[in-house]
C-alpha positions as CSV (number, residue, x, y, z in Angstrom):
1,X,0.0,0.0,0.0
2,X,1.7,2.9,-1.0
3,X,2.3,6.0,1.6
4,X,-0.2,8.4,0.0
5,X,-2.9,6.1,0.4
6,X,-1.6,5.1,4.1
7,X,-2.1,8.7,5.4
8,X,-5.7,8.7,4.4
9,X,-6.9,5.5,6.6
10,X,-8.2,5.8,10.0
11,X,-8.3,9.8,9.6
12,X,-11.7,11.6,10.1
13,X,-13.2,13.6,6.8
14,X,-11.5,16.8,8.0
15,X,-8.5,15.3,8.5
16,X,-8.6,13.8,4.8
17,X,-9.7,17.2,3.8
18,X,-6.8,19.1,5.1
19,X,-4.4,17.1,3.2
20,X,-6.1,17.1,0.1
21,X,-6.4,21.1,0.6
22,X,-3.7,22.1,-1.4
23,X,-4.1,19.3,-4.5
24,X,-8.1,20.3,-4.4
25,X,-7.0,23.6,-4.8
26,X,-5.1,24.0,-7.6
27,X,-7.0,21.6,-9.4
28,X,-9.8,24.1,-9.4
29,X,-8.0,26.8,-10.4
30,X,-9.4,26.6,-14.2
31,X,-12.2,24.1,-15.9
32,X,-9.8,21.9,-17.8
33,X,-9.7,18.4,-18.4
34,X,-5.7,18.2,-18.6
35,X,-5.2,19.6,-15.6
36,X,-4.4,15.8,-13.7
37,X,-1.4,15.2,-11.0
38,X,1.8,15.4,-12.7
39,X,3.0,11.8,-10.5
40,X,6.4,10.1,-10.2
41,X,5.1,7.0,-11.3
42,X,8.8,5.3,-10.2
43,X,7.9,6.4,-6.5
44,X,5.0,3.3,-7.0
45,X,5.9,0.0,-6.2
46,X,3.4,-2.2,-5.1
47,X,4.5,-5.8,-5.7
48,X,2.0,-6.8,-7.9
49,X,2.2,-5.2,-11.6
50,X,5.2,-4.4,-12.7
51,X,6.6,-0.4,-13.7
52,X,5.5,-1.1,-17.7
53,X,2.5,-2.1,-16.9
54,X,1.7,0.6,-14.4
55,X,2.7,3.0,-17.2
56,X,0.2,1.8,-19.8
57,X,-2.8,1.5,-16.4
58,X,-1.9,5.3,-15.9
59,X,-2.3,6.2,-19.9
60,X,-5.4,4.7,-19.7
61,X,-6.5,6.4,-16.6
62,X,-5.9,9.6,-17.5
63,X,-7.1,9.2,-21.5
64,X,-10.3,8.1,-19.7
65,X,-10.3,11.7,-17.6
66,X,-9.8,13.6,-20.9
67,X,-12.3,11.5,-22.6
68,X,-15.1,11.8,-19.8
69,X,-14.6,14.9,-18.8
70,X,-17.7,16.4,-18.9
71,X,-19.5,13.4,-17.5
72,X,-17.2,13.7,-14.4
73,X,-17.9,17.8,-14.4
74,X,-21.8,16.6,-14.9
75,X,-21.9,14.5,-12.2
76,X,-19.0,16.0,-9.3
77,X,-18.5,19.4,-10.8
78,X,-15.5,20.3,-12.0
79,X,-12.9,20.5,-8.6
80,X,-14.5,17.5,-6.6
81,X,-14.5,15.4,-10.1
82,X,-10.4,16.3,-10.2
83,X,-10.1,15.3,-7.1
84,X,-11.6,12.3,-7.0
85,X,-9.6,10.9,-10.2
86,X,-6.4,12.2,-9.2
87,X,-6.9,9.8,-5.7
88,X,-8.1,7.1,-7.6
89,X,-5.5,6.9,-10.1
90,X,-2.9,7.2,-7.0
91,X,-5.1,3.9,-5.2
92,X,-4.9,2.4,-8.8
93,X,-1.0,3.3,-9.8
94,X,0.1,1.7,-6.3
95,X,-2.1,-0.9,-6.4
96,X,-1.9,-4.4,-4.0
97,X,-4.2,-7.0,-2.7
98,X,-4.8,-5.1,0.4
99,X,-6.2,-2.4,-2.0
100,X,-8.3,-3.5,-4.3
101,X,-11.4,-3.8,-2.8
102,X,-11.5,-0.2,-2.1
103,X,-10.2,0.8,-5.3
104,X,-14.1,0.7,-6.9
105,X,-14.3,-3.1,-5.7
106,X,-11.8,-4.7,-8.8
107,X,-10.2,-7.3,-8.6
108,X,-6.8,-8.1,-9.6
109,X,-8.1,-10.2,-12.7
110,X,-9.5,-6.9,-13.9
111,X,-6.7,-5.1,-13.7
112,X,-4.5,-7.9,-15.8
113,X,-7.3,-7.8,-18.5
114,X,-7.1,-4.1,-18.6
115,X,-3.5,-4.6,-19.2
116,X,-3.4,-7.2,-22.0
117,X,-5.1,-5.4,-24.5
118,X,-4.3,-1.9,-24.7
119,X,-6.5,-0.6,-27.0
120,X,-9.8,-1.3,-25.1
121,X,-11.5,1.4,-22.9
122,X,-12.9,0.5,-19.6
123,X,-14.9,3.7,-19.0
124,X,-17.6,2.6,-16.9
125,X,-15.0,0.5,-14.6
126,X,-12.5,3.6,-13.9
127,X,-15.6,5.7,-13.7
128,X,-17.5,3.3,-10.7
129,X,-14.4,3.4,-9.3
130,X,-13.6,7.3,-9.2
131,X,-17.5,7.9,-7.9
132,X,-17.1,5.2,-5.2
133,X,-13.5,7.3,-4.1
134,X,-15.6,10.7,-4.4
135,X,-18.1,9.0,-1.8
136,X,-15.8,7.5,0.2
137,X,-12.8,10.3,0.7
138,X,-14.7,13.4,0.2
139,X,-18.5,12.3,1.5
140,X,-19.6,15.8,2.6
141,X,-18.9,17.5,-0.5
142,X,-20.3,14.3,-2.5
143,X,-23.6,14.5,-0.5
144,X,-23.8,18.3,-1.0
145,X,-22.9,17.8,-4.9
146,X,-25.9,15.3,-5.4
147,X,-28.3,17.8,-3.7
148,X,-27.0,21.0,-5.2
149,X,-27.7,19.2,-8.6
150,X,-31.1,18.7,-7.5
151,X,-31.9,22.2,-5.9
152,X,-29.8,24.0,-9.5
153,X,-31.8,22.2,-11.8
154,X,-32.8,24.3,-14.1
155,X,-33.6,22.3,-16.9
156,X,-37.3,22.1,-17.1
157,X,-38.0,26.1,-16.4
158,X,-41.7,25.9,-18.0
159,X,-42.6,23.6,-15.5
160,X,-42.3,26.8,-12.8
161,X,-45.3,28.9,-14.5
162,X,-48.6,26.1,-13.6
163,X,-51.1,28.8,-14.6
164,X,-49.8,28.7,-18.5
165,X,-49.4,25.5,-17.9
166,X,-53.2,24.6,-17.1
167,X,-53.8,26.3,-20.9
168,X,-53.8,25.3,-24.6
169,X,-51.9,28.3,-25.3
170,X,-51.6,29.8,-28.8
171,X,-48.4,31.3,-30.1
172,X,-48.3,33.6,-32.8
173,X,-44.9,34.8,-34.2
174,X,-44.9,37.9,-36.5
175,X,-41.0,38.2,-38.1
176,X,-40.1,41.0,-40.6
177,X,-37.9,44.0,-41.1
178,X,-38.1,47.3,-39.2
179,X,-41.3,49.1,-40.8
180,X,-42.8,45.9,-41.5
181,X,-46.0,46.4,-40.0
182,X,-45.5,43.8,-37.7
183,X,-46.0,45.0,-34.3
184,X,-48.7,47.1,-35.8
185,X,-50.6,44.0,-36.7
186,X,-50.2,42.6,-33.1
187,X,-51.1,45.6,-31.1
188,X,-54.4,45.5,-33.3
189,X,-55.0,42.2,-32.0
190,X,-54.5,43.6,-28.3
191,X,-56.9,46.5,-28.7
192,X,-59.8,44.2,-29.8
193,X,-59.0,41.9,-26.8
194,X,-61.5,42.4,-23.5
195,X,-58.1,42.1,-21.1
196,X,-54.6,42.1,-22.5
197,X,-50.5,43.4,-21.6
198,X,-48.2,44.9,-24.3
199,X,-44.3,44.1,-22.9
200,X,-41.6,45.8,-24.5
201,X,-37.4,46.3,-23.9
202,X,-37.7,49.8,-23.1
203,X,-39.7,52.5,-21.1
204,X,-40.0,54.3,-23.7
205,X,-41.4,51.7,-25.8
206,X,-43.9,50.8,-22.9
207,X,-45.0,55.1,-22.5
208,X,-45.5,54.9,-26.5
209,X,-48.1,51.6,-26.7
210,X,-49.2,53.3,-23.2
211,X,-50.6,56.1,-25.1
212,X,-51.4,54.6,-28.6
213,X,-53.4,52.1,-26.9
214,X,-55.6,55.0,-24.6
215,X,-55.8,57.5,-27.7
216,X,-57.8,54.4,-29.6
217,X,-59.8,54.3,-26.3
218,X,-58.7,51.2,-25.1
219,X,-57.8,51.9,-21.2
220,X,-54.7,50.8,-20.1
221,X,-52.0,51.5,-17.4
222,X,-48.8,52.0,-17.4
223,X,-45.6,49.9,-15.7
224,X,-42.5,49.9,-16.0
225,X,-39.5,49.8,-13.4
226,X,-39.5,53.7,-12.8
227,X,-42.9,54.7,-13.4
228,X,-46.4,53.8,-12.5
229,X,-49.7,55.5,-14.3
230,X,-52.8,53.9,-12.9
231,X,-55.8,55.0,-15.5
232,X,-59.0,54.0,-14.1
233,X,-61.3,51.3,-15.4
234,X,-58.1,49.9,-16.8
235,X,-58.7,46.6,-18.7
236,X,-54.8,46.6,-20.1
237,X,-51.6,47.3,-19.2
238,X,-48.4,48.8,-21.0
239,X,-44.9,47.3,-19.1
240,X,-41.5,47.0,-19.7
241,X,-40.7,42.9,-19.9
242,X,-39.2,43.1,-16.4
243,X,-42.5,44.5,-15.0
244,X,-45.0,41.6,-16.6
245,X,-47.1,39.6,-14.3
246,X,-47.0,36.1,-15.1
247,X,-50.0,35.4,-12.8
248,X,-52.4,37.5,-14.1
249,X,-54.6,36.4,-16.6
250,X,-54.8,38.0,-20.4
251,X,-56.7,37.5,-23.4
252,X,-54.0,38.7,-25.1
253,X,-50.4,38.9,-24.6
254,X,-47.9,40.9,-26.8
255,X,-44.1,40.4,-26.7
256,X,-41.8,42.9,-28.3
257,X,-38.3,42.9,-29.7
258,X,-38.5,38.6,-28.9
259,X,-35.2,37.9,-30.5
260,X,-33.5,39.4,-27.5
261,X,-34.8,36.1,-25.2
262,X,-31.1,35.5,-26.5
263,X,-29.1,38.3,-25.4
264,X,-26.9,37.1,-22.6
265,X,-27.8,40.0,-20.5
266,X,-31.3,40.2,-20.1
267,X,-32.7,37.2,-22.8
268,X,-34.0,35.9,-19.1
269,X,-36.6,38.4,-19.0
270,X,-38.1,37.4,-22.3
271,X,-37.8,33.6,-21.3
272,X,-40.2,33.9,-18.7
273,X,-42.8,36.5,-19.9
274,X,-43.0,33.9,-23.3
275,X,-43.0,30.5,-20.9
276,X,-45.0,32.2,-18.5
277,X,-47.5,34.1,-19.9
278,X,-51.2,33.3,-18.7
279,X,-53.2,34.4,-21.4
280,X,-55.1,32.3,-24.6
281,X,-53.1,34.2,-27.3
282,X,-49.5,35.5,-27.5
283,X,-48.0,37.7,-30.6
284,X,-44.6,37.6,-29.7
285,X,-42.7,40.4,-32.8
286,X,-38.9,40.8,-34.2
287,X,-37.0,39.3,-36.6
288,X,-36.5,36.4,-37.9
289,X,-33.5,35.0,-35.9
290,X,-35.4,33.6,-32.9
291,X,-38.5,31.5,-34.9
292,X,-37.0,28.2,-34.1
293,X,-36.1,28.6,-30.9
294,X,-39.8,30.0,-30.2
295,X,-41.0,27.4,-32.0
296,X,-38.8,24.5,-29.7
297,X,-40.3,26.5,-26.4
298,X,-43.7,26.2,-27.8
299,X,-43.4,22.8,-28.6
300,X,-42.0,22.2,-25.1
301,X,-45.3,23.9,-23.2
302,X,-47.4,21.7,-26.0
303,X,-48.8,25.2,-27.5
304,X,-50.2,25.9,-30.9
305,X,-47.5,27.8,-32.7
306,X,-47.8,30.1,-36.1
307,X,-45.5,32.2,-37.8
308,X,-46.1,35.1,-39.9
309,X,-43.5,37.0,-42.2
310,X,-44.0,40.7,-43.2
311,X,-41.9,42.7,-45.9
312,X,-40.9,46.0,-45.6
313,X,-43.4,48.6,-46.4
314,X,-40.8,51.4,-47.5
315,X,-36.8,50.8,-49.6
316,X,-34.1,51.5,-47.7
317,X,-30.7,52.7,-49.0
318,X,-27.7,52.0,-48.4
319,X,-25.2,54.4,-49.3
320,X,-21.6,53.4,-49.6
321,X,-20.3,56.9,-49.5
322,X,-20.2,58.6,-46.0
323,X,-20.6,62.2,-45.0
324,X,-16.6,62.3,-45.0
325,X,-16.7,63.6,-41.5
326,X,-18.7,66.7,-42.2
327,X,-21.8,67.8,-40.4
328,X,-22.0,70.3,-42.6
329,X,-23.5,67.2,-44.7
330,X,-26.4,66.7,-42.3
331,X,-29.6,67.8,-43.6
332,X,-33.3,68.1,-42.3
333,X,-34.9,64.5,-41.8
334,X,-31.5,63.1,-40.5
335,X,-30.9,60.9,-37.3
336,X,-27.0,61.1,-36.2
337,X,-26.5,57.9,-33.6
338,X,-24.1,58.1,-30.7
339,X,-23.8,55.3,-28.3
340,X,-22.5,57.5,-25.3
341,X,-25.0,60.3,-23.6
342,X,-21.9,63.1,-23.6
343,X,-21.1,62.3,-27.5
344,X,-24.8,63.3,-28.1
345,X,-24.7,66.5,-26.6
346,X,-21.4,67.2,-28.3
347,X,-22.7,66.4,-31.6
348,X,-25.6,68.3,-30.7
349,X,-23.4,71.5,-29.8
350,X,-21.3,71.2,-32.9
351,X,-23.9,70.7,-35.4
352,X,-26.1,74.0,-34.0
353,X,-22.6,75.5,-33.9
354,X,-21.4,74.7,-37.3
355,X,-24.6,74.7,-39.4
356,X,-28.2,76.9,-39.0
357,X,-29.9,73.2,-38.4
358,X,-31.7,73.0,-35.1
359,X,-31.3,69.4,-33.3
360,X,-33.3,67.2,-30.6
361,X,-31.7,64.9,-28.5
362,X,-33.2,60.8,-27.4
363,X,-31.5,58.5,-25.4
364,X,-32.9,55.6,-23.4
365,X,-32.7,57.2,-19.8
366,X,-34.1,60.3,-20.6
367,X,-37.2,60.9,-18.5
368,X,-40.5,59.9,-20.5
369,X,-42.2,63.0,-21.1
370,X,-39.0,65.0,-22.1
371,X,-38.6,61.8,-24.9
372,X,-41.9,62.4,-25.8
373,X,-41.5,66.3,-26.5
374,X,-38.5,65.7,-28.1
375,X,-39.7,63.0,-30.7
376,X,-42.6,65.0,-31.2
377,X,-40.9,68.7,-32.0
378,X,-38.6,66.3,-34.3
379,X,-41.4,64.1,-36.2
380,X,-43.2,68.0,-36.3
381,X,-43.0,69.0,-40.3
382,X,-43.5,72.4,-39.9
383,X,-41.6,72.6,-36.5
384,X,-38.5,74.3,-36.0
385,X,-36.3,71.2,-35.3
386,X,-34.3,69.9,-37.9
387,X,-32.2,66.8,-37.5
388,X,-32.6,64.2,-34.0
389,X,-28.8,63.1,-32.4
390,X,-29.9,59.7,-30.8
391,X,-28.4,57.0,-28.8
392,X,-29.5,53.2,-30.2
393,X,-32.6,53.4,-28.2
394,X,-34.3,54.4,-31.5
395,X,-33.6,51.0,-33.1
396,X,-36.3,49.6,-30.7
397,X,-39.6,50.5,-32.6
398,X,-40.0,54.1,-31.7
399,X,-42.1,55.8,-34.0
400,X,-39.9,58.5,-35.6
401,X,-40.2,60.4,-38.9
402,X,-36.5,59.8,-39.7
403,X,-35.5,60.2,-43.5
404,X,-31.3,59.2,-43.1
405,X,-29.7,57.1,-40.5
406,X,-26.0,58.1,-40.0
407,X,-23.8,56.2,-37.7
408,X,-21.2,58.4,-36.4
409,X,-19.5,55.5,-34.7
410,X,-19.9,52.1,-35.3
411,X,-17.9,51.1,-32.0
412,X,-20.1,51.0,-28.7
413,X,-18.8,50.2,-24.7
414,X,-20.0,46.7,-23.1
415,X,-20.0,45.8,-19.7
416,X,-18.0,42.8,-20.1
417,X,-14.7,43.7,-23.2
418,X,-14.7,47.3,-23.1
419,X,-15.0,48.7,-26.4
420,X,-15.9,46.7,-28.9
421,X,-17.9,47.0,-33.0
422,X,-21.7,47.5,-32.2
423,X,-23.5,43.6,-33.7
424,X,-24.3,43.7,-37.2
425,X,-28.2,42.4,-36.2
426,X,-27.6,45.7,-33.9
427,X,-26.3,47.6,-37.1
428,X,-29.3,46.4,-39.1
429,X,-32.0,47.4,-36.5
430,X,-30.8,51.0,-36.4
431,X,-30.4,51.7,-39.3
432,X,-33.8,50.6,-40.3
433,X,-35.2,53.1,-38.3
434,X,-34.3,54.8,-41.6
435,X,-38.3,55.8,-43.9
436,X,-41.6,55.7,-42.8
437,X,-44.6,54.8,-44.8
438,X,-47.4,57.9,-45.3
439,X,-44.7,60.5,-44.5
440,X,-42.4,62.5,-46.7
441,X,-39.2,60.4,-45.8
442,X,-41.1,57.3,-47.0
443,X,-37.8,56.6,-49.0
444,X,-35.2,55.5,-45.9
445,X,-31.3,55.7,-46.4
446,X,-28.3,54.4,-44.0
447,X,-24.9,55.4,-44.3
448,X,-21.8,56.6,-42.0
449,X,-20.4,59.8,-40.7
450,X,-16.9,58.9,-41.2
451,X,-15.5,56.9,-44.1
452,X,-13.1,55.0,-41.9
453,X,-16.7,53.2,-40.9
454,X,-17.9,52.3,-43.8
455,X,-16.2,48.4,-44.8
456,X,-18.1,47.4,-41.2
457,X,-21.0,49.1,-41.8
458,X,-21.5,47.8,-45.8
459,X,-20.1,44.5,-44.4
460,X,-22.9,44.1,-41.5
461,X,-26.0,45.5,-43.7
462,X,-25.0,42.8,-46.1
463,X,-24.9,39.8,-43.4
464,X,-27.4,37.0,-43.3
465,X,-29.1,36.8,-39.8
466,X,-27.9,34.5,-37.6
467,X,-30.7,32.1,-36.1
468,X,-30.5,31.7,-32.2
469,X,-30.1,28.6,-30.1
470,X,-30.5,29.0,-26.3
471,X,-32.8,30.8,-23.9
472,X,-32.0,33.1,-21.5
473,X,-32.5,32.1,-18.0
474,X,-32.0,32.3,-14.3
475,X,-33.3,31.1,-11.2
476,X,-36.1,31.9,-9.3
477,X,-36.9,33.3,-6.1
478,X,-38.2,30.5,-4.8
479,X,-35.3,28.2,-6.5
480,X,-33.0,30.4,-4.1
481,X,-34.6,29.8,-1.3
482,X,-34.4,26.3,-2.0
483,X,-31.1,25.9,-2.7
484,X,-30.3,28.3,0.3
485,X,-32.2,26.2,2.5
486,X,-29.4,23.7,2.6
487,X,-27.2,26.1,4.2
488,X,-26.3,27.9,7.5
489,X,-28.6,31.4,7.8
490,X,-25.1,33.0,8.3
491,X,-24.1,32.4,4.8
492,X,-24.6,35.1,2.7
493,X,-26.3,35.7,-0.5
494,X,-23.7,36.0,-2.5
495,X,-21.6,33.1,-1.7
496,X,-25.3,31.5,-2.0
497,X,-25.0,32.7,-5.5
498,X,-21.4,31.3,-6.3
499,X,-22.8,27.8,-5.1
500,X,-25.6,28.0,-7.6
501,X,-24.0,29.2,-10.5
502,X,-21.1,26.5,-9.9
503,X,-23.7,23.6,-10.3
504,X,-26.6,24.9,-12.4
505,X,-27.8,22.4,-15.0
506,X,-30.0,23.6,-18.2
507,X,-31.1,22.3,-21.3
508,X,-29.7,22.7,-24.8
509,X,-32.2,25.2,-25.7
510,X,-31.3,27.5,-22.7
511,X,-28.2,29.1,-20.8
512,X,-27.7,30.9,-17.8
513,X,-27.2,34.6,-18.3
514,X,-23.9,35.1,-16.8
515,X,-23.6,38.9,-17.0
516,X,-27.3,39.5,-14.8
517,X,-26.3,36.4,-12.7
518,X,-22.6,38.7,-12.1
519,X,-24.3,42.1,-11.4
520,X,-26.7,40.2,-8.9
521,X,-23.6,38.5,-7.1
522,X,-22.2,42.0,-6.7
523,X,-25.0,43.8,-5.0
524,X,-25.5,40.8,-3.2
525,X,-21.7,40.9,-1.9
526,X,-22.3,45.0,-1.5
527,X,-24.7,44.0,1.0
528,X,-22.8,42.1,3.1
529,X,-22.9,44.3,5.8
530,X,-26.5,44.9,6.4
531,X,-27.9,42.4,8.6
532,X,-31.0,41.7,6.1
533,X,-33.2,38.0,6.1
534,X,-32.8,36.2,2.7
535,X,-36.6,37.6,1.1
536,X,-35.0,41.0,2.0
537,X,-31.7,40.2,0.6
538,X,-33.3,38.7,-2.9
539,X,-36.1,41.4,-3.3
540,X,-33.5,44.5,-3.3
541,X,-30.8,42.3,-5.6
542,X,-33.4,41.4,-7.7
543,X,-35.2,44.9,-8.3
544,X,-32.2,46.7,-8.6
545,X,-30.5,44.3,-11.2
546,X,-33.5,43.0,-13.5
547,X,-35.7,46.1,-13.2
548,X,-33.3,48.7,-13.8
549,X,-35.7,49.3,-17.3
């Protein structure tokens, strides 16, 4: 019995711990399946296979790690699973009688078969035996393992929403170009409904329908994370996606902008308003990247699903000349895009400086009823504004009278790589913002401020759209308080967070969104020092990271 495996008997779990502390360690210091014990295999000399053949059992051992390493991550996670190889393949590299019946129960006729042909894989033997070791040497951690998988399984997330889940629901997926008509046609759908909710991806979006939907007399409130507008005798409501009641029941649901159930951010948002929805009929609207994947979710709630395609109603142009840097270039009907609030009120200064053209200003945290002066002074023909500087809050459906897009970067800030090339679906969105049908820019046009831009912005306008394949999703409420159940009170929310992330299981059609999921982690370490209980802890993290819009 060699000495390594001598030091573990007759010591308690925590004793076993401690001297595994530093290999479990650095074994979890990255997710990769060739990080395995560099071991002397020399200092191994049991008396009953000889050096060769222990050289060709450890080739196999660890060509079974690399081979099954995401089966080992499934089942252990990704530092207990290391672990438990890396003490396995020391019980089976210094391997004697004495041993063998707590090396996964073999017997030493296995281990000569496994040695005479060494081309044969003996996955399921190794991996018995690297469970049974996980068990045995690390028990706690096994035990807490199994049940974390349980309590993180997030891999049947329509199964949380029983209310949609008691209906035959009816999907209806309207996918087209900006000024398609689209949305148009679902929020007609919504007015005739008795009862009904428009959810959109910005307030300003949700004000808009808020008022389209009471100017046609239909009554309806108003939601969104900053703003409540109670009308009475309100049979619907306008709400940013965030602010959706999933227990409510609709007639008539309508979904806006659905292709961002994808974006890594806040797709979460959209995954649970669509599986969630209590209402007979949903028109979810965008384009055409997500229909398959809606299509997969319906067929996973057993919904009715129907897709409609719209053209668009107006040409759009797009120019492969620039404005060669010259706002003296810019013209009445023009929208000039920034992606930074100070660049639009430097545009804005230079352009009034430089040329006798008067200009609004519309980003997406500008308070609602400045926005809505603003959009209307610019969509006013006879009004004494001339050209609207915007951040890409226009590229969401807002109803403007814009005759020329102009980018005058194509390169925006993200939370996670800094600076980086605004998406070409992004790119696409904005610029068709560009014409609008029954006014006099019915004819839209796209182009750049700078010629430097143009070979991205030619090269994105001319990409085919890229269909999506996984959900947005995280866990809910009560999943936390599930999963935190298992644990000391004293342990905090965001080490509660850590836990989850670490194990989480999903299907293929969904993924975790990492970014929300990080923002969350940081409030929840932020609060730390408040002595809060866990609803308290969850309800501020919650409503100050996923209804921010």
């Amino acid at each position: 019995m060699n000495r390594f495996y001598r030091s573990f008997q007759g010591r308690s779990e925590a004793g076993r711990g401690r001297r595994l502390g530093l290999l479990f360690r650095s074994l979890s210091s990255e997710r990769d399946s060739s990080l395995v014990e560099n071991l002397r295999l020399e200092s191994f000399k049991g008396p009953v296979i000889s050096a060769s053949k222990r050289a060709l059992l450890d080739e196999k051992l660890v060509d079974f790690f690399k081979r099954n390493y995401d089966r080992v991550e499934e089942e252990l996670g990704d530092s207990l699973g290391k672990a438990s190889f890396n003490m396995f393949r020391r019980d089976l590299l210094g391997i004697d009688s004495r041993v063998l019946r707590r090396v996964g129960r073999l017997h030493l006729s296995d281990v000569e078969r496994m040695l005479k042909d060494p081309h044969t894989q003996h996955d399921e033997v190794f991996f018995d035996g690297m469970m049974r070791h996980a068990r045995i040497f690390f028990k706690s951690s096994f035990e807490e393992s199994v049940r974390n998988k349980f309590v993180a399984d997030l891999r049947q997330p329509h199964q949380l929403y029983p209310e949609a889940r008691s209906k035959k629901r009816k999907i209806i997926y309207h996918h087209g170009p900006t000024n398609s008509g689209k949305t148009y046609t679902a929020m007609e759908a919504l007015k005739k409904s008795k009862n009904g909710v428009y959810a959109g991806p910005l307030r300003l979006l949700a004000l808009e329908c808020f008022e389209r939907l009471n100017r046609a007399g239909v009554y309806a409130s108003l939601l969104t994370g900053q703003e409540i507008k109670e009308v009475p005798f309100a049979t619907h409501t306008s709400c940013t996606v965030e602010m959706m009641s999933v227990t409510e029941e609709y007639e008539v649901v309508v979904i806006d902008e659905i292709q961002l159930i994808g974006d890594p951010d806040r797709g979460s948002s959209w995954t649970r308003v669509l599986l969630g929805a209590n209402a007979k009929e949903i028109h979810v609207c965008g384009d055409g990247t997500a229909v398959e994947l809606v299509k997969q979710l319906a067929d996973i709630c057993g919904d009715e699903f129907e897709d409609h395609s719209y053209v668009r109603r107006t040409p759009l142009t797009v120019k492969e000349e620039s404005l060669e840097g010259k706002l003296t270039n810019l013209k009445r009907g023009d929208a000039l895009i920034a992606f930074r609030r100070q660049d639009l009120f430097r545009l804005k200064h230079d352009i009034e400086r430089t040329t006798n053209l008067k200009c609004c200003v519309i980003y997406g945290s500008l308070p609602p009823e400045t926005r809505a002066r603003q959009a209307k002074f610019f969509n006013d023909p006879d009004g004494a504004f001339d050209v609207l500087v915007a951040t890409d809050a226009i590229g969401m459906g807002l109803n403007l009278n814009i005759g020329r897009v102009i980018f005058s970067t194509l390169v925006k800030k993200s939370r996670d790589v800094g600076m980086q090339k605004v998406s070409a679906p992004h790119v696409r969105q904005i610029a068709g913002r560009a014409g609008r049908d029954g006014t006099e820019y019915a004819n839209g046009e796209a182009t750049c401020l700078e010629a430097e831009d143009m070979d991205y912005f030619l090269e994105a306008m001319g990409q085919p759209p890229v269909p999506l394949e996984k959900a947005g999703i995280v866990p809910t409420f009560e999943q936390m308080e599930d999963f935190a159940s298992h644990y000391p009170n004293s342990m905090s929310l965001a080490v509660l967070l850590d836990k989850f992330v670490a194990v989480h299981r999903v299907e293929k059609n969904f993924r975790l969104c990492s970014p929300r999921m990080n923002d969350f982690m940081i409030i929840a370490d932020m609060m730390e020092e408040v002595s809060l209980e866990f609803f308290f802890s969850h309800e501020f993290g919650v409503t100050y990271t996923f209804r921010v819009h």
